[in-house]
TORPA-4810 file (N, C-alpha, C, O; in nm, 3 decimals):
<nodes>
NODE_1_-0.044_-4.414_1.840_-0.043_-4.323_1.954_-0.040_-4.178_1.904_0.043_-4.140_1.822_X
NODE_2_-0.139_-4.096_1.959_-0.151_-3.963_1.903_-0.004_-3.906_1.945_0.059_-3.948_2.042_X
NODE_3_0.046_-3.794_1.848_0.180_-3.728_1.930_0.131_-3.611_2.038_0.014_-3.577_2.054_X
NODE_4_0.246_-3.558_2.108_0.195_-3.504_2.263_0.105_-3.394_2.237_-0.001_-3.372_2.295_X
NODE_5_0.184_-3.298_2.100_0.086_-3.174_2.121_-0.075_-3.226_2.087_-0.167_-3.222_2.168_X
NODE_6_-0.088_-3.280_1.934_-0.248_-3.356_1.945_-0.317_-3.388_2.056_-0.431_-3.349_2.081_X
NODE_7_-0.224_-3.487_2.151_-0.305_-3.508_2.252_-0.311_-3.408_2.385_-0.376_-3.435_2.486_X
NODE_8_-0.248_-3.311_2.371_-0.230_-3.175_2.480_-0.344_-3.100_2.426_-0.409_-3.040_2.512_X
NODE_9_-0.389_-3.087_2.288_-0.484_-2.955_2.225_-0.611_-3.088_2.272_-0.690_-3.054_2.360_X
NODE_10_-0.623_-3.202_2.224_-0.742_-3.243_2.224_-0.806_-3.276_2.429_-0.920_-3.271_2.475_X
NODE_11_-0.696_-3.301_2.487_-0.760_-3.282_2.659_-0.791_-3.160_2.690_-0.867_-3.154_2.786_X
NODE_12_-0.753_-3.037_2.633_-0.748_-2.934_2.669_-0.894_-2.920_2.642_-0.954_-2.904_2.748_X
NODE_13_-0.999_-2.921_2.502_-1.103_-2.904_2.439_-1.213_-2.979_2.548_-1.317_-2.960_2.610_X
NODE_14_-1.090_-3.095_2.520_-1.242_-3.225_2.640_-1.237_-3.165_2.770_-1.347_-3.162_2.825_X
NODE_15_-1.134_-3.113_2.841_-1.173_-3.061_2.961_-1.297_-2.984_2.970_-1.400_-2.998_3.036_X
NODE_16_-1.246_-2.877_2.863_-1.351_-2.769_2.851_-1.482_-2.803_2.819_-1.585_-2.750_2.862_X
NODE_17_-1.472_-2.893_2.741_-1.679_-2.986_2.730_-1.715_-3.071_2.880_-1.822_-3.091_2.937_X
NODE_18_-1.607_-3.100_2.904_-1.679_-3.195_2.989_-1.690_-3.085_3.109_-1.738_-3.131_3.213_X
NODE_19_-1.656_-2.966_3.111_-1.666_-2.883_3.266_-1.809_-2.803_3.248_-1.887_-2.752_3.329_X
NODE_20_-1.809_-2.811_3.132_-1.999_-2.726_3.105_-2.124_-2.830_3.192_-2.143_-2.950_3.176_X
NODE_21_-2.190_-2.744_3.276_-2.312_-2.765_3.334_-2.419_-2.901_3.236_-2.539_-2.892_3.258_X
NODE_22_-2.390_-2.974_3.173_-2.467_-3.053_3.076_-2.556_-3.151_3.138_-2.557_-3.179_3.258_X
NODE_23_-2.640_-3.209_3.033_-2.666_-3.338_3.106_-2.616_-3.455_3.239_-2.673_-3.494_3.341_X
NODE_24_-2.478_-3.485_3.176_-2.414_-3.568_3.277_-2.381_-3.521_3.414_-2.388_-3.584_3.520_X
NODE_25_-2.342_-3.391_3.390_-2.350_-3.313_3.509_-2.435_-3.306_3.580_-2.429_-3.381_3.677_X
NODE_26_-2.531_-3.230_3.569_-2.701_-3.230_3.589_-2.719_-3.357_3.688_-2.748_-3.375_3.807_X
NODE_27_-2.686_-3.436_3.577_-2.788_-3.569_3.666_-2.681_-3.605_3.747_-2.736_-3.690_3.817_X
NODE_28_-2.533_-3.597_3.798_-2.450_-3.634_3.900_-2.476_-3.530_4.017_-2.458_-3.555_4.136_X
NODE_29_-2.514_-3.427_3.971_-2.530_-3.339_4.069_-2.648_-3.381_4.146_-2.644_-3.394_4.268_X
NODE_30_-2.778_-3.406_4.061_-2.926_-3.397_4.133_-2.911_-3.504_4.196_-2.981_-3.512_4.296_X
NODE_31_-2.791_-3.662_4.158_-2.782_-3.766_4.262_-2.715_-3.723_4.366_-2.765_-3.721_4.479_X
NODE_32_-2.615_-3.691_4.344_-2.563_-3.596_4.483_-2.658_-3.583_4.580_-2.667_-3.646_4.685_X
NODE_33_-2.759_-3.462_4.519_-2.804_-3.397_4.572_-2.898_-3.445_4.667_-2.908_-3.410_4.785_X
NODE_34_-2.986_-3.556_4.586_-3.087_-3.650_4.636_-3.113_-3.755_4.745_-3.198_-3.782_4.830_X
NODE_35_-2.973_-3.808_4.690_-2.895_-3.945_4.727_-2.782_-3.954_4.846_-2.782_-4.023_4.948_X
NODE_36_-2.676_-3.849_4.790_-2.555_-3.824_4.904_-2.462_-3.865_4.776_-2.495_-3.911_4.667_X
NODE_37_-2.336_-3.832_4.827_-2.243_-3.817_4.741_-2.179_-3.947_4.688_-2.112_-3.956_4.584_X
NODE_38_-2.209_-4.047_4.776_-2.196_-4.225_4.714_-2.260_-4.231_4.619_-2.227_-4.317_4.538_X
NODE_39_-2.383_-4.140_4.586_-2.456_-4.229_4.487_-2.446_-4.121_4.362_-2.490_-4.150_4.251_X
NODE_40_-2.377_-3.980_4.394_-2.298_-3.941_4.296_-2.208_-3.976_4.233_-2.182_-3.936_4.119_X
NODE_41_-2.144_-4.059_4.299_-1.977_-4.094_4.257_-2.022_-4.198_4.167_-1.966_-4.207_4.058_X
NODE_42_-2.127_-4.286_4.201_-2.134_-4.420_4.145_-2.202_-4.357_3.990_-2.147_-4.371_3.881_X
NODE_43_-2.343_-4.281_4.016_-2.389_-4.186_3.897_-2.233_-4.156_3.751_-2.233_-4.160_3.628_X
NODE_44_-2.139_-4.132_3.845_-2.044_-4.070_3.753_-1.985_-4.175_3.681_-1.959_-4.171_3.561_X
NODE_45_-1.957_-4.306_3.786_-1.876_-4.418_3.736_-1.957_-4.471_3.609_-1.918_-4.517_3.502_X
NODE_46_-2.096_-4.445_3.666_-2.218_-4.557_3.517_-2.180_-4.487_3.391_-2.157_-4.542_3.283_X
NODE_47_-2.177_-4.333_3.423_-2.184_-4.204_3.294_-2.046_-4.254_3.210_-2.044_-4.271_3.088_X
NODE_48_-1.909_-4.279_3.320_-1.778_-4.337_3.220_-1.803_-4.452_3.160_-1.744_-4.464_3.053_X
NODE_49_-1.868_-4.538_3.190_-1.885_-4.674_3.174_-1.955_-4.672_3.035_-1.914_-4.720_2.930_X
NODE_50_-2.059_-4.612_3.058_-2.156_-4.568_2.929_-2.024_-4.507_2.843_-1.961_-4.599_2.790_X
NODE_51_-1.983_-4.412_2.823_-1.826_-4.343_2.759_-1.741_-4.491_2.681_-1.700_-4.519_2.568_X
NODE_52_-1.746_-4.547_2.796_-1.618_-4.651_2.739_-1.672_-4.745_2.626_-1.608_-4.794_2.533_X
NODE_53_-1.856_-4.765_2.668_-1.901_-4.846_2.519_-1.936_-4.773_2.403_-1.982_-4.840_2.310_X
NODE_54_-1.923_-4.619_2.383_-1.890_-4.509_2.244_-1.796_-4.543_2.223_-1.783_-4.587_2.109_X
NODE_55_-1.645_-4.549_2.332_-1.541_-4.567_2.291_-1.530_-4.700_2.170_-1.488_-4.711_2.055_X
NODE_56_-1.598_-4.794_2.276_-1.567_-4.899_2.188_-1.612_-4.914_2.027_-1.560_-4.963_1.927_X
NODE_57_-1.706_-4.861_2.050_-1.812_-4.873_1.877_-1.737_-4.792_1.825_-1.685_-4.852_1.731_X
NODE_58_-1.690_-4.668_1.830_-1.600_-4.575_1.770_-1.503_-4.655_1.677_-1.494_-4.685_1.558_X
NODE_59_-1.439_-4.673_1.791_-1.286_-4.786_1.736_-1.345_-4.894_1.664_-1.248_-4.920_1.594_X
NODE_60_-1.418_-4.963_1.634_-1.473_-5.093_1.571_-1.487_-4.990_1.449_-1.403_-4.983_1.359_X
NODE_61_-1.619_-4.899_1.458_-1.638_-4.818_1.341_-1.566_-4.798_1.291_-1.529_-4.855_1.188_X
NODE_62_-1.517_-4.709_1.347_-1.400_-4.624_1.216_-1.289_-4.724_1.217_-1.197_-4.705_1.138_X
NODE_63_-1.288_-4.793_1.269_-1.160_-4.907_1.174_-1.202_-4.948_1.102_-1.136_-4.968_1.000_X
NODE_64_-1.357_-4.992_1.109_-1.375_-5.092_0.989_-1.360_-4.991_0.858_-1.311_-5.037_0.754_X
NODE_65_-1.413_-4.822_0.868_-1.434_-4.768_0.758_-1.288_-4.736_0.730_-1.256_-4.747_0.611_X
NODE_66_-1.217_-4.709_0.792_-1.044_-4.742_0.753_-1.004_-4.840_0.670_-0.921_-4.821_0.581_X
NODE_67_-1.063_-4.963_0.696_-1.010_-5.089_0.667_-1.070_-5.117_0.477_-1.017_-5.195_0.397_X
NODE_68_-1.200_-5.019_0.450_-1.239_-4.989_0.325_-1.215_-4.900_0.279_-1.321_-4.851_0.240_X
NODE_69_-1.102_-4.811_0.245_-1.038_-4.748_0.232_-1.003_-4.583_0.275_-1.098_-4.515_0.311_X
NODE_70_-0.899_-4.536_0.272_-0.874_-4.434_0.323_-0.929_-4.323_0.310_-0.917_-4.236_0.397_X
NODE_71_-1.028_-4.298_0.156_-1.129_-4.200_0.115_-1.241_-4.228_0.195_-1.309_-4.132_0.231_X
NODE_72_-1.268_-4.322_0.222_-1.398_-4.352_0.326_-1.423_-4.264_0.489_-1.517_-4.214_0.551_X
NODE_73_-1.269_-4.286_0.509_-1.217_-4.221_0.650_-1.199_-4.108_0.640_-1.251_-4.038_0.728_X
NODE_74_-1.121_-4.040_0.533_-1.145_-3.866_0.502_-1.295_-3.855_0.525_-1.343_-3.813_0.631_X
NODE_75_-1.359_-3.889_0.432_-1.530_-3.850_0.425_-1.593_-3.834_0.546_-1.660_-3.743_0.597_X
NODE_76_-1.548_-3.971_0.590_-1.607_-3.971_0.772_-1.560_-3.878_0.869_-1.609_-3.869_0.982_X
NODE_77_-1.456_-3.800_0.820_-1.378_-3.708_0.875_-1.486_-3.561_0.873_-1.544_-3.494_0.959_X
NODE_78_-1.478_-3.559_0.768_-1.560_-3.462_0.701_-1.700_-3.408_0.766_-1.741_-3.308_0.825_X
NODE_79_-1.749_-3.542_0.715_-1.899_-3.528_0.777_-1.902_-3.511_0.913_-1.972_-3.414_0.943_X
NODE_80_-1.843_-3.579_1.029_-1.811_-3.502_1.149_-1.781_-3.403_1.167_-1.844_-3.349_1.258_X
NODE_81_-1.681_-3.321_1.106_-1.693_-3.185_1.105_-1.769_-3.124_1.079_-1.786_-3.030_1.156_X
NODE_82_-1.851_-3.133_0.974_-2.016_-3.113_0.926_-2.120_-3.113_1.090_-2.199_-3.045_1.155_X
NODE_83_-2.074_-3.194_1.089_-2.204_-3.232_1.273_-2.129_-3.161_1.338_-2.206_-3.074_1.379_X
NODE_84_-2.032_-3.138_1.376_-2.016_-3.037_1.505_-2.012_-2.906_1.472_-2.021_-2.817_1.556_X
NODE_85_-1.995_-2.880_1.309_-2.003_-2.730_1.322_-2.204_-2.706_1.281_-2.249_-2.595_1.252_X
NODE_86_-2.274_-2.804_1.286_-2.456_-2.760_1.329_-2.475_-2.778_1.444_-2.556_-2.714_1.510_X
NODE_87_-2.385_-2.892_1.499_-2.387_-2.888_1.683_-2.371_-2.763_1.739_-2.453_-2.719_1.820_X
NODE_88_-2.251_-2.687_1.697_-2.205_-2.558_1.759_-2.318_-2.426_1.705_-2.356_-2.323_1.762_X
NODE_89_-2.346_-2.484_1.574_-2.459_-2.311_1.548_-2.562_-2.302_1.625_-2.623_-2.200_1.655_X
NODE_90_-2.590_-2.448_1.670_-2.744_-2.484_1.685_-2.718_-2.450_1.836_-2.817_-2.431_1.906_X
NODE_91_-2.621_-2.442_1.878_-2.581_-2.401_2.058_-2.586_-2.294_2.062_-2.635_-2.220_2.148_X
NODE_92_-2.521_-2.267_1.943_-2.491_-2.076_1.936_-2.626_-1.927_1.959_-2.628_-1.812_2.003_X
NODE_93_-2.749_-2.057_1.876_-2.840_-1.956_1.828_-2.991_-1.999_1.896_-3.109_-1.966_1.884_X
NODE_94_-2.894_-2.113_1.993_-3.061_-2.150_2.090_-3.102_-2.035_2.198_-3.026_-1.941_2.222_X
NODE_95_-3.197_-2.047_2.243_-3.207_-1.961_2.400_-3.126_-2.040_2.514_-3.072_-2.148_2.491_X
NODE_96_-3.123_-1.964_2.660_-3.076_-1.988_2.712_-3.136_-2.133_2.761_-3.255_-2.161_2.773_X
NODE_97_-3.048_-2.200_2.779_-3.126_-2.360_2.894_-3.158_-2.355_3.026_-3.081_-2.292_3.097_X
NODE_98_-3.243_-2.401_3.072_-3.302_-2.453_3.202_-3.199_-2.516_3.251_-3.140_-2.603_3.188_X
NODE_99_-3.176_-2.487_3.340_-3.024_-2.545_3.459_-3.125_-2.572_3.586_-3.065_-2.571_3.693_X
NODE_100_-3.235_-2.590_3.593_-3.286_-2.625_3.725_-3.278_-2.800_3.741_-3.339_-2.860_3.653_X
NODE_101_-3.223_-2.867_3.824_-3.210_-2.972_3.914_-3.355_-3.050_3.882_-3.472_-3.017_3.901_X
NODE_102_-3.314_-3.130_3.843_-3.489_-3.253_3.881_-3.439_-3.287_3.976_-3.331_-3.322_4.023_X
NODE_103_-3.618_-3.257_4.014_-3.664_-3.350_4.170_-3.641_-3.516_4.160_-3.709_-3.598_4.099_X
NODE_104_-3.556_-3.531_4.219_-3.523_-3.709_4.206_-3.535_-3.802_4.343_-3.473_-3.764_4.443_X
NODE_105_-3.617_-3.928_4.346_-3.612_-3.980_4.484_-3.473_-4.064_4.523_-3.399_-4.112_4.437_X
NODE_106_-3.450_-4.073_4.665_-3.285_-4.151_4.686_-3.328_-4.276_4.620_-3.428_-4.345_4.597_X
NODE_107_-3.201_-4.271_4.600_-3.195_-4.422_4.545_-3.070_-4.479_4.548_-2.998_-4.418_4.469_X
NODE_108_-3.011_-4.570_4.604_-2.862_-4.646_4.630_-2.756_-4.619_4.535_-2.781_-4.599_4.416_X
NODE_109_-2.691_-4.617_4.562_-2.567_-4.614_4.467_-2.534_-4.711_4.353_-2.446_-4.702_4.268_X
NODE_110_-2.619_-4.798_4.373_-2.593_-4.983_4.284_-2.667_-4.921_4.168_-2.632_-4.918_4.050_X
NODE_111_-2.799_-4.863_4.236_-2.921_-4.824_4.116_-2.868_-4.698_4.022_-2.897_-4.682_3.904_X
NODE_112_-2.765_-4.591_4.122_-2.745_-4.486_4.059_-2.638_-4.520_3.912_-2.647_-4.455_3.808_X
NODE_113_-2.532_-4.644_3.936_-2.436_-4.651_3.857_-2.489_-4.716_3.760_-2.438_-4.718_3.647_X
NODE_114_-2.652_-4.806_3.809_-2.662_-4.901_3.708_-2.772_-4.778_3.607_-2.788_-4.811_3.490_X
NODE_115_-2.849_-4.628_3.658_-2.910_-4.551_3.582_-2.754_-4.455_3.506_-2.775_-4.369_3.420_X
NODE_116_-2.687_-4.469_3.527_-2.577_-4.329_3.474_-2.530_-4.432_3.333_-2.532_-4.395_3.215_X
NODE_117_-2.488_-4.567_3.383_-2.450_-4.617_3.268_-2.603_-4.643_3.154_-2.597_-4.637_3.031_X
NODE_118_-2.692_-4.664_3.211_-2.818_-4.687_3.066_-2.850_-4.550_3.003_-2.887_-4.555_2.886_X
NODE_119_-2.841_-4.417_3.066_-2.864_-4.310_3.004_-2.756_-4.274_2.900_-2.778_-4.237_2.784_X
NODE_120_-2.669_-4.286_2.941_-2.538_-4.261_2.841_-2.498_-4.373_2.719_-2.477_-4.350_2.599_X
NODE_121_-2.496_-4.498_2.792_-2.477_-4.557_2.702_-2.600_-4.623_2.554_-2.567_-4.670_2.445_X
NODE_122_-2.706_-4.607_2.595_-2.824_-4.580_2.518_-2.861_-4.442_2.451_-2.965_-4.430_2.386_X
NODE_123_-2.762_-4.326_2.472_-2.841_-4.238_2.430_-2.713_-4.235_2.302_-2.597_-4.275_2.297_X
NODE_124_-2.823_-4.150_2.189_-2.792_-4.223_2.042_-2.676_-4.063_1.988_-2.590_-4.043_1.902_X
NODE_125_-2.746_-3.977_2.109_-2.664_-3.843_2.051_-2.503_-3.896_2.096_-2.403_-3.902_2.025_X
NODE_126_-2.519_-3.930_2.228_-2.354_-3.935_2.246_-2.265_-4.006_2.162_-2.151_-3.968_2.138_X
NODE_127_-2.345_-4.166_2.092_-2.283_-4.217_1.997_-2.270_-4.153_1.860_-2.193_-4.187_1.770_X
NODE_128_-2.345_-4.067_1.861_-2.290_-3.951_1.690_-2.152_-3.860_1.698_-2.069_-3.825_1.614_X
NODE_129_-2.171_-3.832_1.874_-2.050_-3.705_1.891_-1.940_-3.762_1.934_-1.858_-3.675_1.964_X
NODE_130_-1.896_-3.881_1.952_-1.787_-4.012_1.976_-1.800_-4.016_1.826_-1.718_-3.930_1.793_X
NODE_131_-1.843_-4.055_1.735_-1.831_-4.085_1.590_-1.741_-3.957_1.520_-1.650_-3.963_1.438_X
NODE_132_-1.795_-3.856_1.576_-1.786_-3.710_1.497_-1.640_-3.662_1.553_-1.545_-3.606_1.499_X
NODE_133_-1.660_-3.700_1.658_-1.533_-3.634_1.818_-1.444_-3.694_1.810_-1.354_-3.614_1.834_X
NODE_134_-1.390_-3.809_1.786_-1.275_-3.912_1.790_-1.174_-3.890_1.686_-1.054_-3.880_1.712_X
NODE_135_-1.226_-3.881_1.558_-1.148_-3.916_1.420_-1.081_-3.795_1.412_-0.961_-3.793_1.386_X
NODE_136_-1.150_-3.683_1.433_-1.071_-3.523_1.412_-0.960_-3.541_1.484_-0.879_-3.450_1.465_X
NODE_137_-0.919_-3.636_1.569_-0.773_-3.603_1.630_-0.674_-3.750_1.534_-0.556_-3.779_1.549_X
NODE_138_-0.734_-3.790_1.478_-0.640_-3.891_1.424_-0.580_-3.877_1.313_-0.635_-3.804_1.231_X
NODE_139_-0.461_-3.937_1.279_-0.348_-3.894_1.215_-0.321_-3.994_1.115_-0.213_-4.035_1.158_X
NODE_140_-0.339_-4.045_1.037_-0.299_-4.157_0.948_-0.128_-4.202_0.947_-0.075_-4.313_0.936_X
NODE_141_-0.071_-4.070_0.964_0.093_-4.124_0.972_0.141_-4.133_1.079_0.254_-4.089_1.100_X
NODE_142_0.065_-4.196_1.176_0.083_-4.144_1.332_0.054_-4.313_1.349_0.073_-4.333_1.469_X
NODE_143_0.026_-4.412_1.301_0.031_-4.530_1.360_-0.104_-4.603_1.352_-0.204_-4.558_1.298_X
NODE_144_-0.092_-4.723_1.413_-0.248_-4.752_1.426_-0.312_-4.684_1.455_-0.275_-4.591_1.527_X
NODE_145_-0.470_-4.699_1.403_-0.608_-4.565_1.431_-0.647_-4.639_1.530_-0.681_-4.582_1.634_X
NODE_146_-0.650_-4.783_1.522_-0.744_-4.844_1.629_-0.641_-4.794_1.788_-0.698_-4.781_1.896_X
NODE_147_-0.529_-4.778_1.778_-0.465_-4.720_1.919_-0.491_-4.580_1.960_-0.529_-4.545_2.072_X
NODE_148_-0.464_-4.502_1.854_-0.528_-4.344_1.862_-0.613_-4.332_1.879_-0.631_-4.248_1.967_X
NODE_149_-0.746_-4.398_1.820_-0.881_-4.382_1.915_-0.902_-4.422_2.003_-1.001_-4.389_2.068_X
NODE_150_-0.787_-4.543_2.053_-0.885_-4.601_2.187_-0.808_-4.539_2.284_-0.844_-4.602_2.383_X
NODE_151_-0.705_-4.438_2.334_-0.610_-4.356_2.383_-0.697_-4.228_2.363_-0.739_-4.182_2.469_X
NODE_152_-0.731_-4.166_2.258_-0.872_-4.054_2.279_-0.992_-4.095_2.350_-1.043_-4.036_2.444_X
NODE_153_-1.025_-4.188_2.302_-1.168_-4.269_2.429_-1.106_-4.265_2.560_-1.172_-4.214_2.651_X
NODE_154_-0.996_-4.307_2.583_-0.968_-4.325_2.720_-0.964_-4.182_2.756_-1.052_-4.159_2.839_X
NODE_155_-0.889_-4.069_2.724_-0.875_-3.988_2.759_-1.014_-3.926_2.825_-1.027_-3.916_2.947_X
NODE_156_-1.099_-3.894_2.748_-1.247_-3.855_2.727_-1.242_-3.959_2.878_-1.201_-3.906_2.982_X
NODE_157_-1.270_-4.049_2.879_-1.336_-4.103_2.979_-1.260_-4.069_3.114_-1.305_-4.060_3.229_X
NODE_158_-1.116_-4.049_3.061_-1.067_-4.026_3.243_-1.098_-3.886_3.267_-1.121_-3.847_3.381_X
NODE_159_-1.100_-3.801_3.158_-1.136_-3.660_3.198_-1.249_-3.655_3.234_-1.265_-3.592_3.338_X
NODE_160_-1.363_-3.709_3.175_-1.510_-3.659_3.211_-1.483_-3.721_3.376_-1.483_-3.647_3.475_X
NODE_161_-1.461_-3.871_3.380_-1.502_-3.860_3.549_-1.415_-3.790_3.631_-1.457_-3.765_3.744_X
NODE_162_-1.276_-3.742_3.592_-1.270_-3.676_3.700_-1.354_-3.476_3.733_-1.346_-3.409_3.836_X
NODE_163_-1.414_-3.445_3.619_-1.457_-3.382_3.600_-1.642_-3.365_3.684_-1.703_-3.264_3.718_X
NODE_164_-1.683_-3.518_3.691_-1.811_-3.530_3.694_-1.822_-3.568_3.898_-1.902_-3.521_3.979_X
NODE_165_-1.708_-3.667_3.921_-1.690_-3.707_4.053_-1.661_-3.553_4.142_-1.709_-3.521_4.251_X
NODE_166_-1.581_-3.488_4.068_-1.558_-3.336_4.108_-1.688_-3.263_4.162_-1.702_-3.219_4.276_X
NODE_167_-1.774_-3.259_4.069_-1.906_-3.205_4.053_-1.970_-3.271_4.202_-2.001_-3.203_4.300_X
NODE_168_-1.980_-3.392_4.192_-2.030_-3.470_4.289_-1.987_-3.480_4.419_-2.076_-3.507_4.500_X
NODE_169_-1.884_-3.466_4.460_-1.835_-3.416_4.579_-1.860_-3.264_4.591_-1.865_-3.234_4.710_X
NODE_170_-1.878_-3.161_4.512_-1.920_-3.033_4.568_-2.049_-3.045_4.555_-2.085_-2.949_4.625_X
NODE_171_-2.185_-3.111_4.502_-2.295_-3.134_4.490_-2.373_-3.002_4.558_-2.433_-2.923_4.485_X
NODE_172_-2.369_-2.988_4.676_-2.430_-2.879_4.750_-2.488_-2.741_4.688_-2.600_-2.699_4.657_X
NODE_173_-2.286_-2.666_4.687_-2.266_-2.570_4.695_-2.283_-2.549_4.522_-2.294_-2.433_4.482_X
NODE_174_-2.286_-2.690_4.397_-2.288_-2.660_4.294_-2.426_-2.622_4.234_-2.445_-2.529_4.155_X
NODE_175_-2.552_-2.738_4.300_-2.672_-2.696_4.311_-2.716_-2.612_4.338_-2.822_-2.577_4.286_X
NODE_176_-2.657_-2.543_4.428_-2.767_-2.398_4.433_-2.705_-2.273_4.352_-2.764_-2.168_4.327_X
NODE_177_-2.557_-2.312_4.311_-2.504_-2.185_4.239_-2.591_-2.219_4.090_-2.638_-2.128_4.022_X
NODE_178_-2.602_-2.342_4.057_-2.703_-2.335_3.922_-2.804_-2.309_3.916_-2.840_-2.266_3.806_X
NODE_179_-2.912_-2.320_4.028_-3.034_-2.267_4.025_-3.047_-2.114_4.061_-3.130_-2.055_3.992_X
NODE_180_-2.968_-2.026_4.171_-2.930_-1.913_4.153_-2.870_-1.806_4.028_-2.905_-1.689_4.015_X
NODE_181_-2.780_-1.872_3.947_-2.744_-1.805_3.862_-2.771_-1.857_3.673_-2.695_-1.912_3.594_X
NODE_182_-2.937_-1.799_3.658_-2.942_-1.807_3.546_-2.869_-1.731_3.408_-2.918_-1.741_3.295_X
NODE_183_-2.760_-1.665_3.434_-2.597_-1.626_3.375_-2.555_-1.777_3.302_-2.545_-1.787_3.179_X
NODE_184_-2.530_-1.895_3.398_-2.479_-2.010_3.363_-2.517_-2.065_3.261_-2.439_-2.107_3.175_X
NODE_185_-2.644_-2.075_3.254_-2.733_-2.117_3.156_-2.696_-2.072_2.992_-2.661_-2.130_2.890_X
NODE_186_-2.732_-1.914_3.042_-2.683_-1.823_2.936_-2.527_-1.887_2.843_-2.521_-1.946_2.735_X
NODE_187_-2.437_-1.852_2.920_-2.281_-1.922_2.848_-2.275_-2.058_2.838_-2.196_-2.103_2.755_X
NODE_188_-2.359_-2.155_2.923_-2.332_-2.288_2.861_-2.374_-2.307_2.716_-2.334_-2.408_2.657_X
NODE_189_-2.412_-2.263_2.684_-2.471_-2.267_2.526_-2.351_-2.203_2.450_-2.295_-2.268_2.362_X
NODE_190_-2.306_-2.061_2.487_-2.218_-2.006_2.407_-2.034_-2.070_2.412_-1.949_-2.047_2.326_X
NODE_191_-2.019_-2.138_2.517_-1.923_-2.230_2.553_-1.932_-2.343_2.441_-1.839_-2.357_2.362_X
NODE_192_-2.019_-2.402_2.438_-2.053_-2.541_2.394_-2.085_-2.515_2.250_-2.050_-2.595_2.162_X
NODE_193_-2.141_-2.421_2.227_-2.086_-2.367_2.059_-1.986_-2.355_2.012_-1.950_-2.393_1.901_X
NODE_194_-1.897_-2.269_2.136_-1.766_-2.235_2.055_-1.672_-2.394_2.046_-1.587_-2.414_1.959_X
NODE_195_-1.701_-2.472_2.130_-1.620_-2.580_2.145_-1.677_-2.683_2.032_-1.629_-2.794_2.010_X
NODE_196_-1.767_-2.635_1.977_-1.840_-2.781_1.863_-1.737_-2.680_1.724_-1.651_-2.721_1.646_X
NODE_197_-1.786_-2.564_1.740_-1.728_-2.490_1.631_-1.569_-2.527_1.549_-1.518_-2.562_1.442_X
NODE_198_-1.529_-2.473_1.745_-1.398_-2.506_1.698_-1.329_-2.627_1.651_-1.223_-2.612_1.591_X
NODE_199_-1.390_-2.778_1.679_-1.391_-2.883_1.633_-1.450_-2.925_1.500_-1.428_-3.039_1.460_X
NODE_200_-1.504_-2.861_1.447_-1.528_-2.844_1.318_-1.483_-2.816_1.229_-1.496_-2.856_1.113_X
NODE_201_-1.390_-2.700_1.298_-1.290_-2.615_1.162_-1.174_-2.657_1.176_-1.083_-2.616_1.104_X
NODE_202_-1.156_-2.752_1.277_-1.047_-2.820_1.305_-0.968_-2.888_1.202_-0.845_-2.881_1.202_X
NODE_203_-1.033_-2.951_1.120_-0.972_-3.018_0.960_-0.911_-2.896_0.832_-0.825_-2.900_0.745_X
NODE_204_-1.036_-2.767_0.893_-0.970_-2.663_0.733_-0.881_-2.630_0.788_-0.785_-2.638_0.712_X
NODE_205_-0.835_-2.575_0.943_-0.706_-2.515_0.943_-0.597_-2.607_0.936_-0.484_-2.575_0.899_X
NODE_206_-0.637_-2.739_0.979_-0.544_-2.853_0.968_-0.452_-2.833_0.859_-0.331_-2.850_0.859_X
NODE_207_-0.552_-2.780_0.739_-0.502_-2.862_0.591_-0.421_-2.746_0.550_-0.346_-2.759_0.454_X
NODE_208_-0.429_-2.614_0.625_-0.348_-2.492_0.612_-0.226_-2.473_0.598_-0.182_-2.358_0.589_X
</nodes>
């Protein structure tokens, strides 16, 4: 079990990723938008669902590379920090993003939860940044890893949906403030840099 402050600094970070305008957002919103807010909510439930099977590969992963020794798991440590601090430059030094809404036809809520979970859980980036994202909060003298990660997975997952269902119940008023204010666009990038960044350097100041 992570101790409180670890797990107080690391919800604090995930709030802050998961409240940026992103993909998952995007597409809970344009169901919203399309659909009605049932088939947002359900959109959001597929997006956790998808979450909970990173979670799982995470925890399998990095236990097993635990389970071959503890230099294996530093390394893996490492190299995640490596990926989020090119995640964060590469946010830092892109142009601004397109925040405009796809045109999407209604579609039920059954279809929306069963599209939120295949996008997420098929897409190969989210399983690198669950690989990369998980281990930086784990502690070797802190107990089982396989509990600390699956208590960070959970976390991640209860924050994003309440973060994403949020989105989806304001659907409306959130859609048109993103297509109105190309500003948003602008700082989601510089947000989402600083938050890969700071997860990156997360191990050197650690070791301080």
């Amino acid at each position: 079990m992570p101790d409180s402050a670890t797990l107080l600094a690391y919800a604090i970070i995930v709030a802050g990723y998961a409240a940026l305008p992103g993909p998952s957002v995007l597409l809970t919103v344009a169901r919203s938008i399309s659909s009605g807010t049932r088939a947002g909510i359900a959109t959001s439930l597929g997006i956790a669902m998808g979450d909970l099977v990173h979670t799982a590969l995470a925890v399998l992963g990095v236990s097993a590379i635990l389970l071959t020794s503890a230099l294996a798991f530093s390394l893996m440590k490492y190299l995640g920090a490596a990926y989020l601090l090119y995640l964060g430059l590469k946010a830092l030094r892109a142009p601004a993003a397109s925040l405009e809404l796809p045109a999407e036809a209604r579609i039920s809520p059954k279809q929306a939860l069963k599209q939120g979970l295949l996008c997420e859980a098929l897409n190969p980036k989210s399983a690198l940044f669950f690989l990369a994202f998980l281990p930086q909060f784990v502690r070797l003298e802190a107990g089982s890893v396989t509990s600390q990660l699956t208590v960070l997975g959970l976390t991640f997952v209860v924050i994003g949906i309440t973060v994403t269902v949020s989105y989806a119940l304001a659907a409306g008023q959130v859609g048109v403030f993103l297509r109105r204010n190309p500003a948003a666009a602008k700082w989601q990038n510089k947000l989402a840099g600083g938050i890969y960044c700071t997860l990156g350097l997360h191990l050197v100041l650690q070791g301080r």
